[in-house]
C-alpha atoms as an extended CHARMM CRD file, in Angstrom:
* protein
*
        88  EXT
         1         1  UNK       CA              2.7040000000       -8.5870000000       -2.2220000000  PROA      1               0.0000000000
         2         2  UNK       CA              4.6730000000      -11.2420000000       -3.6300000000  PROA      2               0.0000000000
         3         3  UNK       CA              5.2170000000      -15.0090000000       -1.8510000000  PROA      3               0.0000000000
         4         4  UNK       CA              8.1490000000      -17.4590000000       -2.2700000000  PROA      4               0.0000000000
         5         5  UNK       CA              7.9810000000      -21.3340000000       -1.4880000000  PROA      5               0.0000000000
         6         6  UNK       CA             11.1020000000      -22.9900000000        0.1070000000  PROA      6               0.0000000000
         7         7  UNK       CA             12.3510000000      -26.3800000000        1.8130000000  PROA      7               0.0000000000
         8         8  UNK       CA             14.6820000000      -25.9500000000        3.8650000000  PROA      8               0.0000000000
         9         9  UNK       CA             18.0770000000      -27.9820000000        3.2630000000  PROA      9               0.0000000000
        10        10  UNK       CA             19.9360000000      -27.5780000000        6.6550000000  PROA      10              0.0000000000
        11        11  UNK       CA             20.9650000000      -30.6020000000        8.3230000000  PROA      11              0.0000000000
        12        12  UNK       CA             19.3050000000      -29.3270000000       11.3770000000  PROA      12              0.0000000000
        13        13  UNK       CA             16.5200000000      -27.4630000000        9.8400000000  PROA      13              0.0000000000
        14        14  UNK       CA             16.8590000000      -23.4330000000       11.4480000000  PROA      14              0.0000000000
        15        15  UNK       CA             18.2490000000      -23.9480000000       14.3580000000  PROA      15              0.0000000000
        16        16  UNK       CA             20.5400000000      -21.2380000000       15.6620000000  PROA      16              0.0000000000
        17        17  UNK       CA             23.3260000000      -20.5510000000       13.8010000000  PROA      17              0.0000000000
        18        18  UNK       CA             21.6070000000      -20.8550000000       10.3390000000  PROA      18              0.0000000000
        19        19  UNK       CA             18.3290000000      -19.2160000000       11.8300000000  PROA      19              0.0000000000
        20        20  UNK       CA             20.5610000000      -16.2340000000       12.9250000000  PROA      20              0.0000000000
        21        21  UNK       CA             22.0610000000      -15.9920000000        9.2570000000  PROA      21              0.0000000000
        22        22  UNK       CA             19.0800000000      -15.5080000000        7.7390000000  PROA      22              0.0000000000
        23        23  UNK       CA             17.4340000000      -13.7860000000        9.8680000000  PROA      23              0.0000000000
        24        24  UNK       CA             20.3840000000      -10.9690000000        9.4500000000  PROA      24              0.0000000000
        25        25  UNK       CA             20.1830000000      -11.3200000000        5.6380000000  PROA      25              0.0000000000
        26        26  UNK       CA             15.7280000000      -10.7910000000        6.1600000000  PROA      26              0.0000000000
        27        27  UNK       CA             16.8300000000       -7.5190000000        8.1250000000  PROA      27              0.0000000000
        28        28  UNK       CA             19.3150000000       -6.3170000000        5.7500000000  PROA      28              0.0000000000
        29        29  UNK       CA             16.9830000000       -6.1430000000        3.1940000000  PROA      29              0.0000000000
        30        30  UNK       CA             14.9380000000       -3.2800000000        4.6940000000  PROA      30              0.0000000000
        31        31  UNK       CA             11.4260000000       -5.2480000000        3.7410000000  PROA      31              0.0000000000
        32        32  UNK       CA              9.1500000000       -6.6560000000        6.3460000000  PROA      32              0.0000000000
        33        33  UNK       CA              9.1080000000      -10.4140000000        5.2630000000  PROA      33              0.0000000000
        34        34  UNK       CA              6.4920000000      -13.4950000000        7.3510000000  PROA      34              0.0000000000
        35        35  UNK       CA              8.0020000000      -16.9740000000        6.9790000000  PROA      35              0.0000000000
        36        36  UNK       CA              4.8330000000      -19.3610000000        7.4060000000  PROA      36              0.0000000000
        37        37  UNK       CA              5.4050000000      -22.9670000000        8.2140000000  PROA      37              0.0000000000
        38        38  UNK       CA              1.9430000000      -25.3900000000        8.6220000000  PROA      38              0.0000000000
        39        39  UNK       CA             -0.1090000000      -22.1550000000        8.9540000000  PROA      39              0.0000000000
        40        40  UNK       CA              1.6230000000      -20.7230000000       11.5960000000  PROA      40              0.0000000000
        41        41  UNK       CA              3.4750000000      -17.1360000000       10.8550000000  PROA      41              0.0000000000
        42        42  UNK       CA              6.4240000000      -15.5970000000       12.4710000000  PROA      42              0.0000000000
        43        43  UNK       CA              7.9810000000      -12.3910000000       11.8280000000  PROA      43              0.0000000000
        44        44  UNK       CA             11.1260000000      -13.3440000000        9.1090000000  PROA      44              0.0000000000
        45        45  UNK       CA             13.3450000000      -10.7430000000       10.7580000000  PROA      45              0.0000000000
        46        46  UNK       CA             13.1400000000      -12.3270000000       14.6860000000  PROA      46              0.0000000000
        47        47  UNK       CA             15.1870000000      -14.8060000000       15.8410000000  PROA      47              0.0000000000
        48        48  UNK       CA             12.6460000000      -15.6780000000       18.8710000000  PROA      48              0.0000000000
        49        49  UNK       CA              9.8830000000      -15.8130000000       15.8800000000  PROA      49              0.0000000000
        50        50  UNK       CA             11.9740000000      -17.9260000000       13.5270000000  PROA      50              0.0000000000
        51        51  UNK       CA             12.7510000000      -20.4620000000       15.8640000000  PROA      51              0.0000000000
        52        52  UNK       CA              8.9290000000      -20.5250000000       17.4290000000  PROA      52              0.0000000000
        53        53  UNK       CA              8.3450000000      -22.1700000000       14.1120000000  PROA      53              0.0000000000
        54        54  UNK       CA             10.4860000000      -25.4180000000       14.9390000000  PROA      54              0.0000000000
        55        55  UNK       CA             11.4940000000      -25.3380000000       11.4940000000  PROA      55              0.0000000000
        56        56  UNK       CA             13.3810000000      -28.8950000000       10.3420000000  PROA      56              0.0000000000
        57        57  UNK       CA             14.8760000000      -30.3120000000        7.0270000000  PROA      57              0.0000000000
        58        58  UNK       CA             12.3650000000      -30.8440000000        4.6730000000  PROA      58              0.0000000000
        59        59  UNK       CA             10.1540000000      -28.5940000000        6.0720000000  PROA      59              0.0000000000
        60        60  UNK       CA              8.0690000000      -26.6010000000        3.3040000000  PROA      60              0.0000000000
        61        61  UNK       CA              8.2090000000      -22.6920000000        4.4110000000  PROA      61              0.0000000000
        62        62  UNK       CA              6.4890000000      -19.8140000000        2.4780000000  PROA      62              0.0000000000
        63        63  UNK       CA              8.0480000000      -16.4600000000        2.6780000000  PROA      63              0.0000000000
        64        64  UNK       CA              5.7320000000      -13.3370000000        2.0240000000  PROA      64              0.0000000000
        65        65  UNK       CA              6.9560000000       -9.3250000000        1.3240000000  PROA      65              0.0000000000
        66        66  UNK       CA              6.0570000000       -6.0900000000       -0.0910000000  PROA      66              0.0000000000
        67        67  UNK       CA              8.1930000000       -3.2970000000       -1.3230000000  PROA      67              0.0000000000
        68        68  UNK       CA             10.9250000000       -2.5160000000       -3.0760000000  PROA      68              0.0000000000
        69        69  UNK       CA             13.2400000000       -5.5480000000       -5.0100000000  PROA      69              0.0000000000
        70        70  UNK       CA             10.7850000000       -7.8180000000       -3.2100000000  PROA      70              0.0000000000
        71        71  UNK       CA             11.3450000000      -10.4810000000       -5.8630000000  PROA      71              0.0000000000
        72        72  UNK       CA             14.8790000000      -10.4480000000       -6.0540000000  PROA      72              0.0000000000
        73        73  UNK       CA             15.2740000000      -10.5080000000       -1.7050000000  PROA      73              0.0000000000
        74        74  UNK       CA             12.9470000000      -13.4480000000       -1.9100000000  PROA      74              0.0000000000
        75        75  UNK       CA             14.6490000000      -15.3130000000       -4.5380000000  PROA      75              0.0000000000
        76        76  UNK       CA             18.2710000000      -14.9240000000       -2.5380000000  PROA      76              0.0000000000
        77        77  UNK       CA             16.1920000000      -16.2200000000        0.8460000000  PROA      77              0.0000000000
        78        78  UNK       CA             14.9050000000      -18.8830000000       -1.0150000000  PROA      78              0.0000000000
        79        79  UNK       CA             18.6270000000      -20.1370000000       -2.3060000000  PROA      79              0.0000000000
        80        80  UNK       CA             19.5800000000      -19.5560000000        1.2700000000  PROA      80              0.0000000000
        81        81  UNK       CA             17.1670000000      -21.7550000000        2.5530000000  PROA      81              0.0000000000
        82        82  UNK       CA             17.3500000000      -24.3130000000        0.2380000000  PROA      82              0.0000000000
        83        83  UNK       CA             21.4980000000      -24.5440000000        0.9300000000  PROA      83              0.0000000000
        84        84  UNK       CA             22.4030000000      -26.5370000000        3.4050000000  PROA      84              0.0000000000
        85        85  UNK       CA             24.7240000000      -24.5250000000        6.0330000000  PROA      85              0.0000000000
        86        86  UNK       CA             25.4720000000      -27.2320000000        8.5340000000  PROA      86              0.0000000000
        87        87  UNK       CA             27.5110000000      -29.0310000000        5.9220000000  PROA      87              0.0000000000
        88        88  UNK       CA             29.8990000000      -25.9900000000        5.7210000000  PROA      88              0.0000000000
């Protein structure tokens, strides 16, 4: 089990087009990943379960996995999440 720490850098935290994004890019990796957010957890790879988290800029958000290139797939979420994709 291995556990990454991010804040997010969106202008408008992970609201739907950036919550979509990564959510795609947590699926794509094949690994069942938890984003926690003020000790509440939500499945990485569901949109519904993303945005249930009310996740703004600034907020601190722990990601959590197991399996294969775990370390690398949370390092890339963590750069994603710490980019800010509402100023593209």
């Amino acid at each position: 089990m291995a556990s990454r720490s991010a804040t997010i850098a969106s202008g408008h935290g992970l609201h739907a087009r950036p919550a979509a994004m990564f959510v795609q890019a947590v699926n794509d990796s094949g690994l069942s990943i938890t984003i926690e957010k003020d000790g509440r957890e939500a499945p990485a790879g569901s949109i519904l379960g993303v945005i249930s988290l009310a996740i703004n800029q600034g907020d601190a958000v722990t990601l959590t996995a197991d399996g294969d290139n775990v370390d690398s797939v949370l390092d890339s979420l963590v750069t994603f999440l710490e980019t800010d994709h509402d100023a593209e």
